[in-house]
Structures are given as C-alpha cells and as structure tokens.
C-alpha positions as CSV (number, residue, x, y, z in Angstrom):
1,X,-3.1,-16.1,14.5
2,X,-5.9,-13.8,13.1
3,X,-5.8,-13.9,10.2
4,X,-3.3,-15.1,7.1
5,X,-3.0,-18.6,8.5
6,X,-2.8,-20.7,5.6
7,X,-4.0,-18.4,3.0
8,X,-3.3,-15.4,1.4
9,X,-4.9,-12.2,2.7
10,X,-6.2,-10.3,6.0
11,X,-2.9,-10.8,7.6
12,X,-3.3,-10.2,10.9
13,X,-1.2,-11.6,14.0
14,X,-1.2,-11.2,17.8
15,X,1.3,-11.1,20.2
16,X,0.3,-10.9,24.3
17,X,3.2,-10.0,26.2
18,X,3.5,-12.7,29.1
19,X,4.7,-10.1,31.4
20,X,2.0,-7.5,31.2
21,X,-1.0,-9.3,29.3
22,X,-1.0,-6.4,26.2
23,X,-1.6,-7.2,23.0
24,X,0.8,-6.1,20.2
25,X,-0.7,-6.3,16.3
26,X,1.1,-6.6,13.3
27,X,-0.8,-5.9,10.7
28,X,-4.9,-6.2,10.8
29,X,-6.3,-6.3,6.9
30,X,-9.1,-7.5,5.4
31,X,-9.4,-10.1,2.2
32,X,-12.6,-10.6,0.1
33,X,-14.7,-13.1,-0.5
34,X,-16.2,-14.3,-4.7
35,X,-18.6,-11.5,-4.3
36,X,-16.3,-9.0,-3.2
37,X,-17.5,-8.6,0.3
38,X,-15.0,-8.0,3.0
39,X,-13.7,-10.7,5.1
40,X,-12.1,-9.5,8.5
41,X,-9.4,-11.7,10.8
42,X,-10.8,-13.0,13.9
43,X,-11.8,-10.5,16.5
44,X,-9.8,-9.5,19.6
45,X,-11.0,-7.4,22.4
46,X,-9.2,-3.6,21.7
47,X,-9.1,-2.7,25.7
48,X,-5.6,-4.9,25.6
49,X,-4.7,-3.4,22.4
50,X,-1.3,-1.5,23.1
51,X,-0.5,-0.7,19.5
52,X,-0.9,-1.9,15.6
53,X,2.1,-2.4,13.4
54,X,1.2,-2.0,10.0
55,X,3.5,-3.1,7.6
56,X,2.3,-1.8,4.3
57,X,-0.8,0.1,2.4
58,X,-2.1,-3.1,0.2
59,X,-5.8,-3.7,2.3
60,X,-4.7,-7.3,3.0
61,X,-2.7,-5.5,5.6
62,X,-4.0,-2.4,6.5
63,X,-7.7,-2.8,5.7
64,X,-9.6,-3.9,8.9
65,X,-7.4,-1.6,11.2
66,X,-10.2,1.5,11.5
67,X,-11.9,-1.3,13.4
68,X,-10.6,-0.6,16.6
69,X,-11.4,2.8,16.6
70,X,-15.0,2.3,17.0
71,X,-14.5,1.9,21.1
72,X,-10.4,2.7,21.2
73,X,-7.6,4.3,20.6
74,X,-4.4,2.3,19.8
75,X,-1.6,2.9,18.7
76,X,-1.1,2.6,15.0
77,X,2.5,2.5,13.7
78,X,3.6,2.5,10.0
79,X,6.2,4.2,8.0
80,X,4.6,7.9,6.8
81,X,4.1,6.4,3.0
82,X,2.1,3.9,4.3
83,X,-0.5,6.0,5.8
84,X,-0.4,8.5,3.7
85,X,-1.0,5.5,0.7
86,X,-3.3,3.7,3.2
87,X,-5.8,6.8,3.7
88,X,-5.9,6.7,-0.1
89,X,-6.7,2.9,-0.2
90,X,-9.1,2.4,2.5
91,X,-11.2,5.4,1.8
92,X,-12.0,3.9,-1.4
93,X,-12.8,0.9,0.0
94,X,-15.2,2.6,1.9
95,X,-16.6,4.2,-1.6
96,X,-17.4,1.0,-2.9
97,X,-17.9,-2.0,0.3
98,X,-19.4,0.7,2.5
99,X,-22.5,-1.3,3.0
100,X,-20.4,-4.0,4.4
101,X,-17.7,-2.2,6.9
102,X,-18.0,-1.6,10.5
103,X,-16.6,1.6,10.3
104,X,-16.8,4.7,8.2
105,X,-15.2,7.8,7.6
106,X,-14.7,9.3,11.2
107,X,-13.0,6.0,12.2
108,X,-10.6,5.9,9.2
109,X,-9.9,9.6,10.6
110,X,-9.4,8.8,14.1
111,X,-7.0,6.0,13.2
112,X,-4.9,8.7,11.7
113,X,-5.1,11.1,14.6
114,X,-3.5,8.2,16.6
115,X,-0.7,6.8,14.3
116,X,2.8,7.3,14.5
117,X,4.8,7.7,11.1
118,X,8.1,6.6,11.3
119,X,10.9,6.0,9.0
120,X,12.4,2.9,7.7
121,X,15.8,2.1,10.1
122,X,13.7,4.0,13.3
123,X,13.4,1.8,16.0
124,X,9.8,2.7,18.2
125,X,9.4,1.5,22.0
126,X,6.4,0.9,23.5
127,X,6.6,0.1,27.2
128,X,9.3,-2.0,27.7
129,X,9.5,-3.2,24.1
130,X,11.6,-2.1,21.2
131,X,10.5,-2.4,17.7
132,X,12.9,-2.0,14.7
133,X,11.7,-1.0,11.3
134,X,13.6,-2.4,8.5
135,X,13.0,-2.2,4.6
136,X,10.8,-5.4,3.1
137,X,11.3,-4.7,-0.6
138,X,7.6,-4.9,-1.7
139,X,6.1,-1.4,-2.5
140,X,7.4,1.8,-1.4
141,X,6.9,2.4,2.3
142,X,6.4,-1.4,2.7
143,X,8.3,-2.6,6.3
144,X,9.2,-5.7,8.5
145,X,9.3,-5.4,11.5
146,X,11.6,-7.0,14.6
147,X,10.4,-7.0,17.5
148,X,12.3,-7.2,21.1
149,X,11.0,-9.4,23.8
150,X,12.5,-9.9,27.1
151,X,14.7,-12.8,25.9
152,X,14.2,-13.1,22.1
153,X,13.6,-11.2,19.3
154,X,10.3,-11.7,16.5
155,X,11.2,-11.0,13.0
156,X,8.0,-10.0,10.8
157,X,8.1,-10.0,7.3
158,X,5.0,-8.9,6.2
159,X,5.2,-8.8,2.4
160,X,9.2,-8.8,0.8
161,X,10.6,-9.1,-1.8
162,X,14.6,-9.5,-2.6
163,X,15.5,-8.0,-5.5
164,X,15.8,-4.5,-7.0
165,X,12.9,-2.6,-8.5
166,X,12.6,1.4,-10.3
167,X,10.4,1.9,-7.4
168,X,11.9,-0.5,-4.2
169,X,15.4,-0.8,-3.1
170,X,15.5,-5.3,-2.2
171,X,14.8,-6.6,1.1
172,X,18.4,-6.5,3.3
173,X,18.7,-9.4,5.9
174,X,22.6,-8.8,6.3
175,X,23.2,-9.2,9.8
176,X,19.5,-9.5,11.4
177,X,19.1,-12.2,13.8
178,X,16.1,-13.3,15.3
179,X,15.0,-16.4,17.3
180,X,11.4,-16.3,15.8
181,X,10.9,-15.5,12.2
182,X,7.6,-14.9,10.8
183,X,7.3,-14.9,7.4
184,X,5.4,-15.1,4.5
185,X,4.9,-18.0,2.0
186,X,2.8,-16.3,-0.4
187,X,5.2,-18.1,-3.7
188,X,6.6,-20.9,-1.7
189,X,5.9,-23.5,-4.6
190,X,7.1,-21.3,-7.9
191,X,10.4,-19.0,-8.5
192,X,10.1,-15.9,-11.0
193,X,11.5,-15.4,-13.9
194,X,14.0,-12.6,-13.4
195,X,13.1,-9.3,-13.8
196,X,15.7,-8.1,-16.6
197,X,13.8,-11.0,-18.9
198,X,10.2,-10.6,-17.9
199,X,10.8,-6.3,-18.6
200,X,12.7,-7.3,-22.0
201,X,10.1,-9.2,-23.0
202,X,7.5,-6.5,-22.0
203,X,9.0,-3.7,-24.0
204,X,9.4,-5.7,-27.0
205,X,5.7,-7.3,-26.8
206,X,4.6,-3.0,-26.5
207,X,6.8,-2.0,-29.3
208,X,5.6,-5.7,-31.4
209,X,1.8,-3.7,-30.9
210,X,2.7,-0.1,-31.5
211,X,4.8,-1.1,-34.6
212,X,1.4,-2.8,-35.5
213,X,-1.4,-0.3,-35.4
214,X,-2.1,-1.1,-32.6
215,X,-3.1,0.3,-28.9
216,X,-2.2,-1.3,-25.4
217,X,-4.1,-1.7,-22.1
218,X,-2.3,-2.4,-19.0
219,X,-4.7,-3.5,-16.1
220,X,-2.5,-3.0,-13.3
221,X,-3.1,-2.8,-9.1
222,X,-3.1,1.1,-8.5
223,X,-0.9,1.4,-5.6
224,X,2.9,0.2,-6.7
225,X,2.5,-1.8,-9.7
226,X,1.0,1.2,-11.9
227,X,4.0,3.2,-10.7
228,X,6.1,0.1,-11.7
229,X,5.1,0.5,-15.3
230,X,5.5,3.9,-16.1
231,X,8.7,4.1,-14.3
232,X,9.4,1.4,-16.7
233,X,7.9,2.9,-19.3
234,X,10.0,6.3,-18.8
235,X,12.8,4.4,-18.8
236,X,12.6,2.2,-21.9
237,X,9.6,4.0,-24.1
238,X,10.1,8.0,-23.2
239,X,8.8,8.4,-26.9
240,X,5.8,6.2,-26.9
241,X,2.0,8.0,-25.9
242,X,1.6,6.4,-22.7
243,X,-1.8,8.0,-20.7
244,X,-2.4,7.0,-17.0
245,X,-5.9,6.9,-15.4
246,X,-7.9,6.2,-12.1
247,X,-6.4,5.9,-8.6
248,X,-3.1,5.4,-10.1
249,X,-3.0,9.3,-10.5
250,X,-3.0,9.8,-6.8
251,X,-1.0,7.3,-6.0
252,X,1.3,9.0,-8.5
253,X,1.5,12.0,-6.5
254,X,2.1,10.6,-3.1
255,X,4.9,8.4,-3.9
256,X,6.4,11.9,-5.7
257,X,5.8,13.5,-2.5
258,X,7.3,10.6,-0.3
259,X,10.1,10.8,-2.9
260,X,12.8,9.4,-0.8
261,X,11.2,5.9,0.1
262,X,11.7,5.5,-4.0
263,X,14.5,3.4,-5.3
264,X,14.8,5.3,-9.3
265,X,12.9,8.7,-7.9
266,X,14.2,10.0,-11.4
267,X,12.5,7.5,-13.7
268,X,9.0,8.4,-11.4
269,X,9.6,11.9,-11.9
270,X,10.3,11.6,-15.6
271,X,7.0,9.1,-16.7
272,X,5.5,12.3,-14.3
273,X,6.8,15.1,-16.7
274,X,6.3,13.5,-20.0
275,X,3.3,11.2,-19.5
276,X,-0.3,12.2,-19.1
277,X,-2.8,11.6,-16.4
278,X,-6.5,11.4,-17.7
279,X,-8.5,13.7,-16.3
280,X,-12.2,13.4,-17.5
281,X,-14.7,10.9,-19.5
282,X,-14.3,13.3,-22.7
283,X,-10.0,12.4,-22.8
284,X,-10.9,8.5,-21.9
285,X,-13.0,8.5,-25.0
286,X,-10.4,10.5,-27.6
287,X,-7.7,7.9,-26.6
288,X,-9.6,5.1,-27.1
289,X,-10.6,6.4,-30.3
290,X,-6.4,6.8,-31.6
291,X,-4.0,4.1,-32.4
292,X,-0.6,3.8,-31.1
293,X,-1.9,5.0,-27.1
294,X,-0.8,3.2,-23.6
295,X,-2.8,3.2,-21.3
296,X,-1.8,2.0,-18.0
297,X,-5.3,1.9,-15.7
298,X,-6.6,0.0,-12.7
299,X,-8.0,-2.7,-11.7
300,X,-5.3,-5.0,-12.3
301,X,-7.3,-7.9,-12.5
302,X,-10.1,-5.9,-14.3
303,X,-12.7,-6.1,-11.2
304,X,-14.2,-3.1,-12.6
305,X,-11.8,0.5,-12.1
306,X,-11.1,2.4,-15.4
307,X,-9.6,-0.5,-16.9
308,X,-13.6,-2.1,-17.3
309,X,-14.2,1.0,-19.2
310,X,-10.9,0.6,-21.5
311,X,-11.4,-3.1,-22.4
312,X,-14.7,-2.8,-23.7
313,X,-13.3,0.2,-26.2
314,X,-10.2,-1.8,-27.1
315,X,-10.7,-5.9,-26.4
316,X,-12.5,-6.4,-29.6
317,X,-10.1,-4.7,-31.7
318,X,-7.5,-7.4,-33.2
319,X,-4.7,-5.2,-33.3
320,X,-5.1,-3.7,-30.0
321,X,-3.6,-5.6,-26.9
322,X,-4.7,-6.2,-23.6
323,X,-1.3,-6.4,-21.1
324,X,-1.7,-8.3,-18.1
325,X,1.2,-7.4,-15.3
326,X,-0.5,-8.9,-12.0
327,X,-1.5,-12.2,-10.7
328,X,-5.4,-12.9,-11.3
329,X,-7.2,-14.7,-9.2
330,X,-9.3,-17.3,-9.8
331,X,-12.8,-15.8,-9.9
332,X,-11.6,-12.5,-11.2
333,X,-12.2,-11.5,-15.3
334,X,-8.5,-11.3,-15.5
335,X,-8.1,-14.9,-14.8
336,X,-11.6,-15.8,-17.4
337,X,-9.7,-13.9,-19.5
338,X,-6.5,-15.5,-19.7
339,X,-8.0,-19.1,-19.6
340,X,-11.2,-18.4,-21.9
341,X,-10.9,-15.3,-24.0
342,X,-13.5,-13.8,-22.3
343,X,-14.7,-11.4,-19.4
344,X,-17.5,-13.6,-18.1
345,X,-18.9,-16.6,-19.0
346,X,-21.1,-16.6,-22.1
347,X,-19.0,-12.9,-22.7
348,X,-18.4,-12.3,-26.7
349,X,-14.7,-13.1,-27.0
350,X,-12.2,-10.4,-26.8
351,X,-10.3,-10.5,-30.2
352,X,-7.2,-8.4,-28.9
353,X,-3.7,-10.1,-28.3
354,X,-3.8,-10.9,-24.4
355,X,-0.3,-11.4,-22.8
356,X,0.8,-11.9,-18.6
357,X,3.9,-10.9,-17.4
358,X,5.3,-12.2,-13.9
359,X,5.8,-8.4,-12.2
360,X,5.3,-9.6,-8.8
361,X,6.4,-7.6,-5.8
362,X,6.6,-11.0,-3.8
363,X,9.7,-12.9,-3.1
364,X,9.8,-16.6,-5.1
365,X,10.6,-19.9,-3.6
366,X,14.3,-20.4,-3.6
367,X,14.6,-16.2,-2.2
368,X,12.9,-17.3,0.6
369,X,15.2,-19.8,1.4
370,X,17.7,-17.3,0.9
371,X,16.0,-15.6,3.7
372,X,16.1,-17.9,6.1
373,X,19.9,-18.7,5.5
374,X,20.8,-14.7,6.0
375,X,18.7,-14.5,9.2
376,X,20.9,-15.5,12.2
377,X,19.9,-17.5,15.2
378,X,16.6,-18.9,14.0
379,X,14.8,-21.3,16.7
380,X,11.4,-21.3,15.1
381,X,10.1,-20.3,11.3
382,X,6.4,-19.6,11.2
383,X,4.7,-19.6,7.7
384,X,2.2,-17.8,6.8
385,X,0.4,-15.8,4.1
386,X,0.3,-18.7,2.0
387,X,-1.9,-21.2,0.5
388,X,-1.7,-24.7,3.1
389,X,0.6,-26.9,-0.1
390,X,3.0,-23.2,-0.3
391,X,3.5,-23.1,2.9
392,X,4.4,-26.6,3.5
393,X,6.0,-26.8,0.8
394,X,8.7,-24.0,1.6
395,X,8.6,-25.5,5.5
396,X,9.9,-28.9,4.7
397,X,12.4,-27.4,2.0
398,X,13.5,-25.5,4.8
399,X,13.8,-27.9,7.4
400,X,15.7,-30.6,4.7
401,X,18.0,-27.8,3.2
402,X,18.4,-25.8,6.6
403,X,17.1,-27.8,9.5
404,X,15.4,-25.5,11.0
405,X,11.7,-26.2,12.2
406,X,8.9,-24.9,11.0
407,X,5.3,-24.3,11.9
408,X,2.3,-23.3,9.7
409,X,-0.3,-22.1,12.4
410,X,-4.0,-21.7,11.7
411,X,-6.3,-19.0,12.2
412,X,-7.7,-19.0,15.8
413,X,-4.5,-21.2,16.9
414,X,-1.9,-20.0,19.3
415,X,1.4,-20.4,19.7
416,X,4.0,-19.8,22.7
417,X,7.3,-19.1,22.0
C-alpha cells in the first residue's frame, strides 16, 4: 500500500509480479493537507514501473501520476474520458499548488504521450498479464479494474457507486469473480438516502427560493457533480434561469464530447442548449445583481473557485440561498458554514438559507455489502480508501454477515496474496 490505507485520498496501490519483479499501479493521486498543500503516496522506484492503471480523473486518483515522468516512461492506462478529464484537472492543479509539485507542464504532457485510452468492457495485456476494464458507477469514465495473475484474479474498485445517475449507468458486479477484492470503504459506517428523495427534496427547496424572491448558489465539485445538477436541473427546472461558471464549463464540453460514457446524454445536451455558461467578470456581476438566477459554480466545498466570488454577492442576502450538494470537509468553509453560519471564524454571518443534500457518487454501507455478496470466489477483501472506524467497520460486518476475511492494510505495509 501507497497510499489510501486507512484514509481517504491519494489512492495509490502496488502490485510486483512474483514471476518477473515489475510493478503494476493502480491508481497514484495525491490528497492535501489543512493548508492545501499536496500530499503524495509513498515513493516507489519507476525503473520497475511496467504500467499505471488509473481509474478515474478525481486528483485523489490521478494526481501524483506525472511523477514518474520526471526519469520514465510508463505505461499509463485509463479509459479516454479520464484523460481527457484528467489533463483538465491536473493542469489546474498545477495553476494553483505549482510551487509545491515535482513536476510541471512538460511532464503532465509526456504522461499523455505515453497512455493508452481504452474503453470500458476492453480488456489490455501487458506481458503476460490481462487487465479487464469494467464500469465503477462514480463519474463518467470512472473504471475498476480486474486484473489476471497466474492463478488468481485482483478486483480493484477504485471509487463505485451502485445505483443509477443522469450522468453514470450503476456499478454491474453480475457474474465477476475474483479471489482478491480491493475495494473501497470510503461510506462504510452511513447509507444514503435514496436518490429519488434527496433530488425531490432538491427541486422543491430551489422552487421554495425562486417562489421567494430569491436566488440560489450551488457550490459543487467541477468534474461530475456540476454536470449532475444541471442534468438535473434540465430535467426537472427547463424553465428556471440556471447560469453555470468556472471549470464546470469545460468539463461541460468534454463529457458532451465523450458523449457515450453518459448514462442521460439527452438531459446533458439539453441543460447544454438552454442553460448559460458565464463567460466574463461583467456577466458574474449582472446575475448577482437579479433575483430569481441559479447559479451552479465550483468549488464545492467553497475553497475559493467562482463560488468564493458568488457567496460573498449572495450569502448576506436573506432570501437568497446557498445549496450545498457535496460532502465538506472538516477544515473547509463549506463545513464552518454548515456548523457555524459563517465562512471563517470571526466571519460576519451569512444571513441566506444554507441547505446539504447527500449527492454522493460513493456507494453507502449496506451497497457495499451488496458488493461483496455479487462477487464470486472471494478469498481475501482488502479495505481501503476509508477512514480506520469505516473500514473496520464494513470489514467485520462483512466477515459476520458473509464470512469472508478482511484486511485493512496500512500505508508502507505489504501484503502477499
């Protein structure tokens, strides 16, 4: 383990072929730390590197990859989403933590120049190994991977999720065995509400505001969960004057132009066609200046993005609402928000409704133990991407409901299997 072991972010896990001594990544990303500075996996030497298995574009999975490209040249496979999405992300990421990466620019390029896009149901071999790539559920391009050793098979979750969403077709485990299944914990301890309720709910608390005067911000993560909402948004409000701003926008276009990998295409072109992108200061500043406007923006958890700009224009307005629709971490102004009515501590207190919704792109507790039931021939479960008490907790549900043993490794501890 790398990286994810017993907590959430920089996933990152090694396997070394016994019969050849290569090394096989899936997924190397990067998590940050309470003053947003990167926080890489452990290191590995890249001269054993065969190839990198990326599962998805959220940096937790993808960000630390360019890495390797400082001395090598692996292999990186994802599905063509992904590193399309991923190019978007981590250059960014280089915009704003530059100061703090090992790599730059011409890395992130020659990661590119050696990555394989494939599609989801593809299987890849490398050597003697075959890799299948299956659908995880969790944004659009997002993968698992299994992976064929000499007398077992590896099942990698990455991130999943299990039910339907406008923008991701469920996670399908139907016939999949595998004798080693790796997979993540993130919501071990809590279930969601389902997601007919928690979009009910939603579209009555917009229409509650509009009705009133009122405008609506909605913070939300720029790659899948902005797309989420106007999809949503196209579906249920068509009418409403819903505006869309930051990295969302292209996002927006990649996932039109990697149409297929799109559960409700339709509802993505349609929020497309009838909603508007914001294209310059003078447009942010005429919204926020009319009642009755949407405006879905970034950063979900309002760590700065356009969102920073919008909340400080609408948060002190009591009609006006501010529409949480990701999880917010502890130290983020999301999180002081919800708790303490306010951005940062000794902040003036924002006098607009504030509301969460449960939109997570995650599977819950009890789905994961639905997917351990559908796979077949378990020997081993190995939790990870989880806090230490979700983890456990989901391992000795597991072994009580299933009996199945379960390990939750560490980073820097290895396992033979």
């Amino acid at each position: 383990m790398l990286g994810a072991g017993k907590e959430v972010g920089r996933a990152a896990i090694l396997l070394t072929l016994e019969s050849s001594g290569e090394d096989i990544l899936l997924d190397y990303g990067i998590a940050f730390d309470d003053q947003d500075r990167p926080m890489f996996p452990l290191h590995i030497a890249p001269l054993k590197l065969r190839a990198v298995f990326i599962t998805h574009a959220h940096l937790d999975h993808i960000g630390a990859t360019p890495l390797f490209y400082v001395s090598v040249k692996p292999l990186t496979v994802a599905t063509k989403l992904t590193l399309a999405a991923g190019k978007i992300m981590i250059e960014d990421m280089i915009r704003l933590s530059g100061y703090y990466l090992p790599y730059e620019y011409p890395e992130l390029s020659i990661m590119l120049e050696n990555s394989k896009g494939v599609d989801i149901g593809e299987t890849v071999e490398i050597g003697d190994i075959q890799v299948d790539v299956l659908n995880a559920g969790h944004i659009p391009g997002s993968c698992m991977y299994r992976v064929h050793l000499k007398d077992k098979s590896v099942l990698y979750t990455g991130d999943i999720n299990t039910i339907d969403t406008k923008l991701v077709r469920s996670a399908d485990f139907t016939g999949i065995d595998a004798e080693i299944l790796i997979m993540e914990s993130t919501y071990g301890m809590f279930n969601h509400p389902p997601r007919s309720r928690v979009e009910e709910k939603f579209i009555e608390t917009l229409r509650m505001v509009l009705e009133d005067g009122g405008s609506i911000l909605i913070p939300s993560f720029s790659l899948g969960r902005a797309q989420e909402v106007l999809a949503l948004l196209a579906d249920r409000m068509p009418y409403a004057n819903v505006y869309y701003d930051g990295m969302a926008r292209e996002i927006m276009d990649i996932y039109l132009k990697y149409g297929e990998y799109i559960n409700r295409v339709d509802l993505l072109k349609k929020a497309y066609t009838i909603f508007d992108a914001i294209k310059d200061y003078h447009m942010r500043k005429k919204i926020c200046g009319e009642p009755g406007n949407i405006i879905v923006a970034p950063a979900g958890m309002l760590k700065g993005g356009p969102a920073a700009y919008y909340i400080k224009k609408l948060g002190f307005n009591p009609k006006n609402a501010i529409v949480l629709v990701s999880f917010q971490s502890s130290t983020t102004p999301g999180r002081k928000l919800l708790m303490d009515g306010v951005l940062e501590e000794g902040g003036s207190m924002v006098k607009a409704k504030v509301f969460w919704f449960d939109f997570s792109s995650h599977a819950g507790s009890d789905d994961l133990i639905k997917v351990v039931k559908s796979v077949k021939n378990i020997e081993k479960l190995m939790l990870i991407h989880g806090s230490e008490d979700s983890a456990y907790t989901i391992g000795y549900r597991v072994k009580e409901e299933l009996g199945v043993e379960f390990e939750v490794p560490s980073n820097g501890e290895t396992i033979t299997i």
